[in-house]
C-alpha positions as CSV (number, residue, x, y, z in Angstrom):
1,X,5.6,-3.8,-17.2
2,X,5.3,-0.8,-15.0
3,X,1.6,-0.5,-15.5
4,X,1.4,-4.3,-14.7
5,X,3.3,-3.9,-11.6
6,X,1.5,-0.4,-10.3
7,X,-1.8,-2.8,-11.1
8,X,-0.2,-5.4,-9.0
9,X,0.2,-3.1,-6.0
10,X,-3.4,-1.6,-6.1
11,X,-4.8,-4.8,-6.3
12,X,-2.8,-6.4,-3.3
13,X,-4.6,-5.9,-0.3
14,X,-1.8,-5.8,1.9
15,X,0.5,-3.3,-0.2
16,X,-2.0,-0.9,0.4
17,X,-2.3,-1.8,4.1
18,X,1.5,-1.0,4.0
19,X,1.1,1.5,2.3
20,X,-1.7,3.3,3.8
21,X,0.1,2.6,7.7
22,X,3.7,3.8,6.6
23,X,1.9,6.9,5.7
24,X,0.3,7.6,8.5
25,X,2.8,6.7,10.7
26,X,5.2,9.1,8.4
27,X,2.5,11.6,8.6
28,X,2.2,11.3,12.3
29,X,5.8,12.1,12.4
30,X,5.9,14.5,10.8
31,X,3.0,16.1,12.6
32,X,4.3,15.0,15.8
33,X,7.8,16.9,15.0
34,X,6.3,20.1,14.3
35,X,3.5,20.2,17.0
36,X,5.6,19.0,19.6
37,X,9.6,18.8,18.9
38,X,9.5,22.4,17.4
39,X,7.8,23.4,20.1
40,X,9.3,21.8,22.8
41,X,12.6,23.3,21.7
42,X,11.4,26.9,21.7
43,X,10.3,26.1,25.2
44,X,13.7,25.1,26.0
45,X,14.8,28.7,24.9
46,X,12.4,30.5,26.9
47,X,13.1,28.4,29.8
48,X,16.6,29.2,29.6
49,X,15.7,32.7,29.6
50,X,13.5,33.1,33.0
51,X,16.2,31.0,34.7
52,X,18.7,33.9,33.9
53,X,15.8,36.3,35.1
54,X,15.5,34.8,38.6
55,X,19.8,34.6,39.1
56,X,19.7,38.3,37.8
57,X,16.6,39.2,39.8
58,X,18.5,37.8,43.0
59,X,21.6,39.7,42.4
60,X,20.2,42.9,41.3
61,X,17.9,42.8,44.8
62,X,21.5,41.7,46.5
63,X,23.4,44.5,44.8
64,X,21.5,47.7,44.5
65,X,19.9,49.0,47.2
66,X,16.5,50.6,45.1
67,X,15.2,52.7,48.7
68,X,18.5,55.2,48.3
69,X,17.2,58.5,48.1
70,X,19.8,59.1,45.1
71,X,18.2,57.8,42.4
72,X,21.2,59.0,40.1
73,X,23.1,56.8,41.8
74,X,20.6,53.7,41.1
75,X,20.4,54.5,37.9
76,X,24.0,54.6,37.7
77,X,23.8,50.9,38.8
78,X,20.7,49.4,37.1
79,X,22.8,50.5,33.6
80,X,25.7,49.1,34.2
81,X,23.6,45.6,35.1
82,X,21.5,46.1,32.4
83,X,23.9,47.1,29.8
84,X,25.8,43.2,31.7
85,X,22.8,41.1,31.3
86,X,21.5,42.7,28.3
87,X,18.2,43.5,29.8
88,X,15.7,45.8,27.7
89,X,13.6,47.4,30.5
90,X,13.6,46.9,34.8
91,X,10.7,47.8,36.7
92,X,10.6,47.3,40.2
93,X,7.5,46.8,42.9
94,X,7.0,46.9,46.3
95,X,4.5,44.2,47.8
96,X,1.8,46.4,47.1
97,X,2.4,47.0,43.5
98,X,3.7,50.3,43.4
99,X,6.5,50.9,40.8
100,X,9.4,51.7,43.4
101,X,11.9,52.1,40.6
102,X,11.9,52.0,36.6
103,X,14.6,52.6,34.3
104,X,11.6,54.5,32.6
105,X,10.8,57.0,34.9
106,X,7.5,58.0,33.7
107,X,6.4,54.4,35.4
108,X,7.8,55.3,38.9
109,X,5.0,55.7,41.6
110,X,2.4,53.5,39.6
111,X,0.6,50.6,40.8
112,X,0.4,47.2,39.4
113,X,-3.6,46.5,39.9
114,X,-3.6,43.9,37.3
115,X,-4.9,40.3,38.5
116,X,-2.0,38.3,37.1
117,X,0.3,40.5,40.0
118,X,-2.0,40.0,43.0
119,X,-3.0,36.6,42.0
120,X,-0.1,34.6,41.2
121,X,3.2,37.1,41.3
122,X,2.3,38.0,44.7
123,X,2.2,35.0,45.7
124,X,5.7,34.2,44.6
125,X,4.9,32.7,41.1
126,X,6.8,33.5,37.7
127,X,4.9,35.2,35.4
128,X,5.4,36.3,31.9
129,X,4.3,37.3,28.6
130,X,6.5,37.2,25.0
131,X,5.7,40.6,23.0
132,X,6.4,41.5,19.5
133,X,7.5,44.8,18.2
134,X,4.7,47.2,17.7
135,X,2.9,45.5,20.7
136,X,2.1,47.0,24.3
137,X,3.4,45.4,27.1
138,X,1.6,44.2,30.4
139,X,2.1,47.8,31.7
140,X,1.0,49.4,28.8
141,X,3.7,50.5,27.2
142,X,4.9,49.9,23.7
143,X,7.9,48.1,22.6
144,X,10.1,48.4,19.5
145,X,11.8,44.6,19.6
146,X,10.8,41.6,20.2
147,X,10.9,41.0,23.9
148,X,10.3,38.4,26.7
149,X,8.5,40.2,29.8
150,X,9.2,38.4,33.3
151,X,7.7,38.8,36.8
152,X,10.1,37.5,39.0
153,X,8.8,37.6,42.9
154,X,11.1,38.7,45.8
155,X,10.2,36.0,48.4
156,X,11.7,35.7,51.9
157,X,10.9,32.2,53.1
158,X,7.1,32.6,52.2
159,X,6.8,36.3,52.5
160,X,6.2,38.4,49.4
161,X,8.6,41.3,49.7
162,X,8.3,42.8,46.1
163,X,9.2,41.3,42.3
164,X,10.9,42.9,39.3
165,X,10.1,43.2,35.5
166,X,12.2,42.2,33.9
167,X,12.2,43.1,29.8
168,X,14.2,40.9,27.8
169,X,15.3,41.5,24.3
170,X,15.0,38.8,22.4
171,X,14.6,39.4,18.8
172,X,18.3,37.4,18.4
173,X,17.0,34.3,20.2
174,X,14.0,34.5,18.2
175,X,15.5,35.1,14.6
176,X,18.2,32.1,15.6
177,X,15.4,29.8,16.7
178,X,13.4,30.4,13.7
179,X,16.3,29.6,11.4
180,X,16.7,26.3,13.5
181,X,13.5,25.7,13.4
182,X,13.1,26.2,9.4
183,X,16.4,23.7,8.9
184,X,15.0,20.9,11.0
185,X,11.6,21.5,8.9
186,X,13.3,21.2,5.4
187,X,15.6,18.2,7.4
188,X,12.1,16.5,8.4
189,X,10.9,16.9,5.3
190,X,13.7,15.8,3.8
191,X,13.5,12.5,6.1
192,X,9.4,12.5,5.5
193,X,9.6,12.5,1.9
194,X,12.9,9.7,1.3
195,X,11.1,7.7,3.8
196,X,8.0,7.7,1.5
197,X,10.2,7.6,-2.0
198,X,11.6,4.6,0.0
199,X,8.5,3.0,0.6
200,X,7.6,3.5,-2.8
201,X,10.4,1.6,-4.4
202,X,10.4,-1.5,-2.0
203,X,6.6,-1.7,-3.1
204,X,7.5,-1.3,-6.4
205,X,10.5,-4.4,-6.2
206,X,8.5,-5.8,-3.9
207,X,5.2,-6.1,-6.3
208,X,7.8,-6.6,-9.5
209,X,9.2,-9.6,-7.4
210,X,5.8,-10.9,-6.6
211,X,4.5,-10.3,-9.9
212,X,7.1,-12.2,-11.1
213,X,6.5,-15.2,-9.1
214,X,2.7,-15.2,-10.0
215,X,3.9,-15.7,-13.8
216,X,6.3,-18.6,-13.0
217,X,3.1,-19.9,-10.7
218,X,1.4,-19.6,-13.9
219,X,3.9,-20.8,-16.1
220,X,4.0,-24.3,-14.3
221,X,0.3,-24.4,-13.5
222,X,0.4,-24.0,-17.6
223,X,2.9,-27.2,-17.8
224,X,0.7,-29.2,-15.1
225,X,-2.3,-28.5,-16.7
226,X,-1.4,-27.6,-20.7
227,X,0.0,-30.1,-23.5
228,X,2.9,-28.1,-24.5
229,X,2.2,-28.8,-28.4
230,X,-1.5,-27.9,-28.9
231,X,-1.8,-26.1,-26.0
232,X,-4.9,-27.9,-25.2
233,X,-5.2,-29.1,-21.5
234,X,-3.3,-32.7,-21.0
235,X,-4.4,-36.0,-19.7
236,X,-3.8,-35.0,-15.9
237,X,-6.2,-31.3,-16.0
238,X,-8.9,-33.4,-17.7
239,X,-8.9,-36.8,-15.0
240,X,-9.2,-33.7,-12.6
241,X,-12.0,-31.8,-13.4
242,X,-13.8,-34.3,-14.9
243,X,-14.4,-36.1,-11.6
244,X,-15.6,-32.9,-10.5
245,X,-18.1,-32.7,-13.0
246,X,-19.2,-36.0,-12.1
247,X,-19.4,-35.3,-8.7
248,X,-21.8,-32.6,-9.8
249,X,-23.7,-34.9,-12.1
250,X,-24.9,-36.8,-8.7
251,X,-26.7,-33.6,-7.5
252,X,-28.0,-32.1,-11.1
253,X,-28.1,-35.0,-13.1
254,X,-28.1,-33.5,-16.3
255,X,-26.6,-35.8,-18.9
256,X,-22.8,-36.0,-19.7
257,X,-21.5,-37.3,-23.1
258,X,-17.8,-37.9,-23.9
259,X,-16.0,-38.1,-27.0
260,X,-13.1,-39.8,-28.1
261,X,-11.3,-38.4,-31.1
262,X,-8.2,-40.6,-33.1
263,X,-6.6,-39.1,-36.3
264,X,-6.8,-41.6,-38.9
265,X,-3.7,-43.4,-40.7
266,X,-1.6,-41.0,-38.3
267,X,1.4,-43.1,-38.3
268,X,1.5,-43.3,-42.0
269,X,1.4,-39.9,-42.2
270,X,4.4,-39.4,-40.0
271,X,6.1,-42.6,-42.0
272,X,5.5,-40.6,-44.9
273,X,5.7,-36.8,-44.1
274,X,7.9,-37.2,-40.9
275,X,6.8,-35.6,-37.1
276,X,7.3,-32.4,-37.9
277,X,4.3,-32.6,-40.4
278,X,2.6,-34.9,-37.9
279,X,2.5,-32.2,-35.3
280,X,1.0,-29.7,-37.6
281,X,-1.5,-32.4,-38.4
282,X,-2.6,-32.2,-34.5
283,X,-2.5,-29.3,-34.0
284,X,-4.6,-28.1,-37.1
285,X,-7.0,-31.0,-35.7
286,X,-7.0,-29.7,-32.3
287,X,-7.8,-26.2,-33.4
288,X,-10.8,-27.1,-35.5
289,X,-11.9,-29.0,-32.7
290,X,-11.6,-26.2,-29.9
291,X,-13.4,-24.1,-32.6
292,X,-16.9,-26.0,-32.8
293,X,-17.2,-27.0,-29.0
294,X,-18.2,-24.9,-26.1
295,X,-16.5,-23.0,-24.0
296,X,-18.0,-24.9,-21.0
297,X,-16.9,-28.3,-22.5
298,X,-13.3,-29.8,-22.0
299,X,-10.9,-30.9,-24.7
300,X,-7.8,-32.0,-23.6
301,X,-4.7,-34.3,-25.4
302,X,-5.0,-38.1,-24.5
303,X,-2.2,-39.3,-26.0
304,X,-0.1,-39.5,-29.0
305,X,-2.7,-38.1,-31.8
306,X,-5.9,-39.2,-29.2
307,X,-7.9,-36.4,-27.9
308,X,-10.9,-36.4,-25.6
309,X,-13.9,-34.3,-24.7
310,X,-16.0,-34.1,-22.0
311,X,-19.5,-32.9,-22.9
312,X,-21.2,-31.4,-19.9
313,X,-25.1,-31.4,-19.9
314,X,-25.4,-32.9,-23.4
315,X,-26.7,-35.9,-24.4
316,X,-25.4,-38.8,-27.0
317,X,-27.8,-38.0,-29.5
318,X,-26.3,-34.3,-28.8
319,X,-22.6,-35.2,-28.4
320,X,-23.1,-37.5,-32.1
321,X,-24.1,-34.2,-33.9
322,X,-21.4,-32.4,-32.8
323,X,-18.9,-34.9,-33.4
324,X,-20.4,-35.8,-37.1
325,X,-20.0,-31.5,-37.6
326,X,-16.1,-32.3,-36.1
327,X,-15.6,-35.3,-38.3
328,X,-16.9,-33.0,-41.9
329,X,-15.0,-30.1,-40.8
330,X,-11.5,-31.7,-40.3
331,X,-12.1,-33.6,-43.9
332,X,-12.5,-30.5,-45.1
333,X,-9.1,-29.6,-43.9
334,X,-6.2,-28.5,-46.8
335,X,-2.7,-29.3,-45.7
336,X,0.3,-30.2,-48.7
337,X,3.8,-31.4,-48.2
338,X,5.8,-30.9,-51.0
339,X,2.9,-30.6,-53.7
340,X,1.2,-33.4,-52.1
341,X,-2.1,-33.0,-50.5
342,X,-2.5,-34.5,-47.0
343,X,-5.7,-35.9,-46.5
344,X,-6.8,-35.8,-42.9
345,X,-9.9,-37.7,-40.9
346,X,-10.7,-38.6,-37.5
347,X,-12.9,-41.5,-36.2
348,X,-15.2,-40.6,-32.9
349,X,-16.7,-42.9,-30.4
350,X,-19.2,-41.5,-28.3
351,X,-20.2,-42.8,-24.6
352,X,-22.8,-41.1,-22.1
353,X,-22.1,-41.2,-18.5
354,X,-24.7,-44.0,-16.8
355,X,-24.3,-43.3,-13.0
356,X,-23.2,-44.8,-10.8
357,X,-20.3,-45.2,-13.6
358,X,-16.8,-44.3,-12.6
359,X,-15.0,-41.9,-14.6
360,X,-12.3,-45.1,-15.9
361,X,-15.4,-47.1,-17.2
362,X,-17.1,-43.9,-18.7
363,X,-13.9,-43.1,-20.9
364,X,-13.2,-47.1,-21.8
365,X,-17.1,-47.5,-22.9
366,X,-16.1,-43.9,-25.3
367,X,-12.8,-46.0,-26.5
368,X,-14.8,-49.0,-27.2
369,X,-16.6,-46.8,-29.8
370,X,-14.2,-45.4,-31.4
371,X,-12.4,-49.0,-32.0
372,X,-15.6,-50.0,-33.3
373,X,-15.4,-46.8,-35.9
374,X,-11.9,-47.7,-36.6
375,X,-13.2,-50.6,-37.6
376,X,-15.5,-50.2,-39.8
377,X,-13.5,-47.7,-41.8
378,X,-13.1,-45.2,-40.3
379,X,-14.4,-41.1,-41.0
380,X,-17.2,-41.5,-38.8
381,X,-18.9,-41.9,-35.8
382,X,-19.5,-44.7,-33.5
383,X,-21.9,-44.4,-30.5
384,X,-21.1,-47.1,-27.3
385,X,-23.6,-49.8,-28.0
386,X,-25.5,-49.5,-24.8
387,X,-29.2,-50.4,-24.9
388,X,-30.6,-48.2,-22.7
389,X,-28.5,-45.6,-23.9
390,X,-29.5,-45.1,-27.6
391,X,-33.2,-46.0,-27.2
């Protein structure tokens, strides 16, 4: 059953349409999430970060007053704010670019000749860079943690005055975010992969479901179209497709024969043996029959122990051999009921289609036949007495 259903699904055109678009859309999700969400959030971080840099820029350029001659003093200051806002480095530059003040000391009286200062920190722009440890910074000098480094002009109205570096440690932030970012990873796969588990079992009911109804479509297209003894189409299936045949015949017209097939003495048999040893009489006739005719011809239950075929592209001289091989075969037949031997025969009337005949007066001119073989004693084959027929 599993194998029939995963058929089921790979043969249904629009599971795998649904299957291929809730894919790709999970996959775009998914994609989208970590290209843009994860992203987006470690933005967020660094954000937060250079909007602390500009309210500490502003109050360290309020509060210390870097032109005192006593740098001990400044230093004195710049610690105690940096040790407050937790800030790794401070360099400090006049309009020019020359380092006015560093809590590194070695960078005092250097100029910042680098483009990214004239052309867009001078001109009262934020700019900044995120090193790791073992990297250099902008001003070339090496740093042991992972840091953020800011430029954060000094603007009066539109007038450069200066701009600190700022160095911010941020190996925390960064060790925090990655964690985050690992659990929302494991949380959208997580989501990506139920999603698609999910997927998989409504496809999987939904093809068992469908799969299911296809058999009770065929189930009753069987009882339309099948006699529910011989298994052999019924009455209905054969009016059906014979007139389609016929409708054929008008375009090809290649000859049609039809046979009409009655078991002999039937009712005495059922008298005698009762129906449940009339129905295996049938049904051994009907499966003899089946046997000997092609699988392009139609054999289908008339009625009662009557059976009919329609004989496409064959002729009556065609349709009487076969029947005469159906007639010695069934005779041949061994059935007993309680150690008595059941002898079985059929008697065959034989018509062929003369257009522009419709299908009732083909089958009645077959009947007529096979009354005249019951007549005249049956076993044996009767052709419709038509003239221009058996010439």
């Amino acid at each position: 059953m599993p194998h029939e259903i995963l058929h089921n699904i790979i043969k249904t055109r629009s599971y795998i349409y649904i299957f291929v678009v809730v894919s790709l859309l999970l996959g775009l999700s998914f994609v989208s999430f970590k290209a843009l969400i994860i992203p987006s959030f470690k933005a967020q971080v660094i954000n937060n970060i250079i909007d602390e840099a500009k309210r500490v820029s502003s109050h360290l350029k309020a509060s210390i007053d870097f032109k005192n001659n006593d740098l001990r003093v400044v230093n004195q200051e710049v610690k105690r704010e940096m040790n407050e806002f937790q800030i790794y480095k401070i360099h400090y530059f006049d309009r020019n670019g020359r380092n006015i003040y560093s809590s590194n000391n070695a960078q005092m009286g250097k100029v910042n000749s680098h483009n990214y200062f004239t052309n867009i920190v001078a001109k009262g722009e934020i700019y900044f860079k995120i090193k790791q440890a073992g990297e250099k910074s902008l001003e070339g000098e090496l740093v042991f943690r992972d840091i953020i480094e800011i430029y954060v002009p000094i603007m009066e109205q539109s007038n450069f005055l200066g701009a600190f570096e700022l160095y911010y440690d941020i190996s925390q932030e960064l060790y925090e975010f990655n964690l985050v970012a690992a659990s929302l990873t494991r949380i959208s796969l997580f989501i990506f992969f139920s999603a698609f588990a999910l997927m998989l079992v409504f496809l999987y009911f939904a093809s068992k479901n469908n799969l299911q109804i296809q058999n009770y479509q065929f189930e009753l297209r069987a009882l339309a179209e099948l006699d529910h003894l011989t298994q052999i189409y019924n009455r209905r299936f054969f009016y059906k497709h014979a007139n389609l045949i016929l409708l054929e015949h008008e375009r090809s017209r290649k000859n049609i024969s039809i046979c009409m097939i009655d078991i002999d003495n039937f009712k005495q048999i059922n008298d005698t043996y009762g129906h449940k040893t009339g129905d295996l009489v049938i049904k051994n006739v009907c499966t003899t029959t089946k046997s000997l005719i092609r699988q392009s011809d139609i054999v289908a239950r008339y009625g009662g122990e009557e059976f009919i075929i329609l004989l496409p592209n064959t002729s009556i001289a065609e349709a009487e051999y076969l029947s005469n091989n159906i007639c010695k075969r069934i005779a041949e037949l061994e059935m007993s009921f309680e150690q008595h031997c059941i002898a079985i025969t059929v008697s065959i009337g034989i018509s062929q289609y003369d257009a522009p005949q419709d299908l009732e007066t083909f089958i009645h001119n077959a009947d007529t036949a096979l009354y005249s073989a019951k007549r005249t004693g049956k076993d044996r084959v009767s052709l419709f007495s038509n003239p221009v027929l058996i010439t």
